[in-house]
C-alpha positions as CSV (number, residue, x, y, z in Angstrom):
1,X,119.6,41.3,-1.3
2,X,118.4,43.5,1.5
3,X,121.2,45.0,3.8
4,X,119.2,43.7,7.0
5,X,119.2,40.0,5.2
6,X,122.7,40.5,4.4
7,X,124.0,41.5,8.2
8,X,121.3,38.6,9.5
9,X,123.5,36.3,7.2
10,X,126.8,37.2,8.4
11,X,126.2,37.0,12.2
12,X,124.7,34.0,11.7
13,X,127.9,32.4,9.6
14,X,129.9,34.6,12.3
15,X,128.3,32.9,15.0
16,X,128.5,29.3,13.4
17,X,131.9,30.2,12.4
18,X,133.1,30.9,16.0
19,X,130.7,27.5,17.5
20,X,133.2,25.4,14.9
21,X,136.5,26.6,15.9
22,X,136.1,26.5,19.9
23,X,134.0,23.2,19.4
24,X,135.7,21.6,22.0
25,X,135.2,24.2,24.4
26,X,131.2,24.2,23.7
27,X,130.8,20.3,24.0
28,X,133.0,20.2,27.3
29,X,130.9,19.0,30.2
30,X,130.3,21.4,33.0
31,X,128.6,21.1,36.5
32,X,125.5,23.1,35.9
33,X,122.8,24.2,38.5
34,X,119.0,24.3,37.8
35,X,117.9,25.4,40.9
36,X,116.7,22.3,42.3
37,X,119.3,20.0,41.1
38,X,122.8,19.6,40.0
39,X,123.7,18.2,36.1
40,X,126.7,17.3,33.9
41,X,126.1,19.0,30.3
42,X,127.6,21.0,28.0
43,X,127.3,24.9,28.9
44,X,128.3,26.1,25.2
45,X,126.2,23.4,23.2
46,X,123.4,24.3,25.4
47,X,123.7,28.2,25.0
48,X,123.9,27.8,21.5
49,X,120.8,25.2,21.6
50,X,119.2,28.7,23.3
51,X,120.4,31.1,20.5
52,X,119.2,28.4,17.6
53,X,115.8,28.6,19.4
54,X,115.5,32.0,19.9
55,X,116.1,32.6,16.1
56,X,113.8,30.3,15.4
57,X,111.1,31.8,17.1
58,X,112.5,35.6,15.6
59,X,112.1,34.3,12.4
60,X,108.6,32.9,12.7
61,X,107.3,36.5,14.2
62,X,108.8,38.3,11.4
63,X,107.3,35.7,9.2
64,X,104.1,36.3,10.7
65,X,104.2,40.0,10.8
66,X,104.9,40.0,7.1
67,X,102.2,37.7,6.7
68,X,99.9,39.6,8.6
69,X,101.1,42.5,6.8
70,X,100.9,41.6,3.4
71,X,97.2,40.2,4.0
72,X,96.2,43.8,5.5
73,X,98.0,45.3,1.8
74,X,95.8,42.6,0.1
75,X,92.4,43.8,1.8
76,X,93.9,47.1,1.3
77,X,94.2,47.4,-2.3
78,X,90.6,45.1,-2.7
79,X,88.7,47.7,-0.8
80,X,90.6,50.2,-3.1
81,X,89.9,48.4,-6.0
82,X,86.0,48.8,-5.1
83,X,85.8,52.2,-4.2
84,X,87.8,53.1,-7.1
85,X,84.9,51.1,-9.2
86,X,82.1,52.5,-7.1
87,X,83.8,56.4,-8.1
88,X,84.0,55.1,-11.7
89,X,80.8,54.4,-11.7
90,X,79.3,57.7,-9.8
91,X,81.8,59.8,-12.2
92,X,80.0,57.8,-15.4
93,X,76.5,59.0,-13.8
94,X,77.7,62.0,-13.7
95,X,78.1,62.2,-17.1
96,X,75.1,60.8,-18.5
97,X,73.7,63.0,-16.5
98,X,75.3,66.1,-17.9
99,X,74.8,64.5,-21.3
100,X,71.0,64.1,-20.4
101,X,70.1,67.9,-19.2
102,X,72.6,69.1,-21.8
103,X,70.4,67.6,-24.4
104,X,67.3,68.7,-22.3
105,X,68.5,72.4,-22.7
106,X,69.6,72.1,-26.3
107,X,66.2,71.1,-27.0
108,X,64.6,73.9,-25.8
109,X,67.3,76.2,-26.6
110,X,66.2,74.8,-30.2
111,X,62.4,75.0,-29.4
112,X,62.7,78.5,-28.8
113,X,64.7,79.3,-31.7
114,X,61.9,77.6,-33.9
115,X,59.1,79.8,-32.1
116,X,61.2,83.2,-32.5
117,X,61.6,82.3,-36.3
118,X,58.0,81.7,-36.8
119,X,57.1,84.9,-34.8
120,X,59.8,86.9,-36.9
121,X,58.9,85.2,-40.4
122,X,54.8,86.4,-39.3
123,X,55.9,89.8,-38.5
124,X,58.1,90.0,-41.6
125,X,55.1,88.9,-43.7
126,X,52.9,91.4,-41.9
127,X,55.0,94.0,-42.4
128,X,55.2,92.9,-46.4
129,X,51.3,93.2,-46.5
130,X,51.6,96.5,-44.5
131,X,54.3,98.0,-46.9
132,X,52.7,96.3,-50.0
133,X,49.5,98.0,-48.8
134,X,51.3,101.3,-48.7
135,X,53.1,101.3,-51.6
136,X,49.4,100.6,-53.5
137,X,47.9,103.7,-51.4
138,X,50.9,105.8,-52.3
139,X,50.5,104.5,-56.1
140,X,46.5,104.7,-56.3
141,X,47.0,108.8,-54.6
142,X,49.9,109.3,-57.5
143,X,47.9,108.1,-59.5
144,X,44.6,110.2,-58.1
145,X,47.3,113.5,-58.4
146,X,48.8,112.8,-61.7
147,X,44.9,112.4,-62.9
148,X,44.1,115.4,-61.4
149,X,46.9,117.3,-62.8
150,X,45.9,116.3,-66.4
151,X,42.6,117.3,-66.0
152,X,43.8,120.8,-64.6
153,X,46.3,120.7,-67.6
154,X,43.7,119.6,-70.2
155,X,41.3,122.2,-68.6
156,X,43.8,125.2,-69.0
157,X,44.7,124.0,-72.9
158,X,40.9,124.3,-73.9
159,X,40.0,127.5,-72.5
160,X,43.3,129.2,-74.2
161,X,42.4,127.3,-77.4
């Protein structure tokens, strides 16, 4: 139990408490004056009649206010609630999103690869043909010396001969 319950309890068994042992004294008539008239009643029954109303009407405000209260909480964590969903929801575009243009640029990051490879495998075979065609021109002038050579060598041996 809350300590504010807890002291609301005990004055009110205080109070109670006190009205039962001076009974006598509340419930004795007294000569009482409203202003415009005279009466016979009761001063203590009436004042506690007063205090009994007055709680009354405490309690039902603090009923209220925690009505009131707990209502505005209510609303409160709804409206939470949806922007929290609405957040969600912009975060998960977000990141379909991302998903979408990081695809986007993995494609042509891929695109390009494919087009460098094809220029670099063309330039390779180029340079193949080029080297290929070298190493023939290189061969065929060997060749063209080594001939020429033998001749030179075969002309020398038959004029000593």
């Amino acid at each position: 139990m809350q300590l504010r319950t807890l002291l609301l309890l005990l004055v009110l068994a205080a109070v109670a408490a006190f009205a039962a042992l001076n009974w006598g004294a509340i419930a004795a008539p007294t000569t009482l004056s409203l202003g415009f008239a005279a009466i016979e009643a009761p001063l203590g029954l009436i004042m506690l009649a007063l205090i009994v109303v007055l709680t009354t009407v405490f309690l039902l405000f603090v009923v209220y206010l925690q009505t009131t209260v707990l209502l505005d909480a209510r609303r409160n964590a709804r409206e939470l609630r949806s922007q929290r969903e609405l957040a969600d929801q912009a975060e998960a575009s977000r990141f379909s999103q991302l998903h979408t243009f990081l695809e986007e640029e993995l494609r042509k990051i891929e695109e390009r690869d494919a087009a460098a490879l094809e220029r670099m495998l063309a330039r390779t075979e180029q340079l193949e043909r080029e080297l290929r065609t070298a190493v023939e021109t290189a061969g065929n002038t060997l060749a063209a010396y080594i001939g020429e050579l033998e001749d030179r060598l075969e002309g020398g041996r038959g004029t000593r001969a």
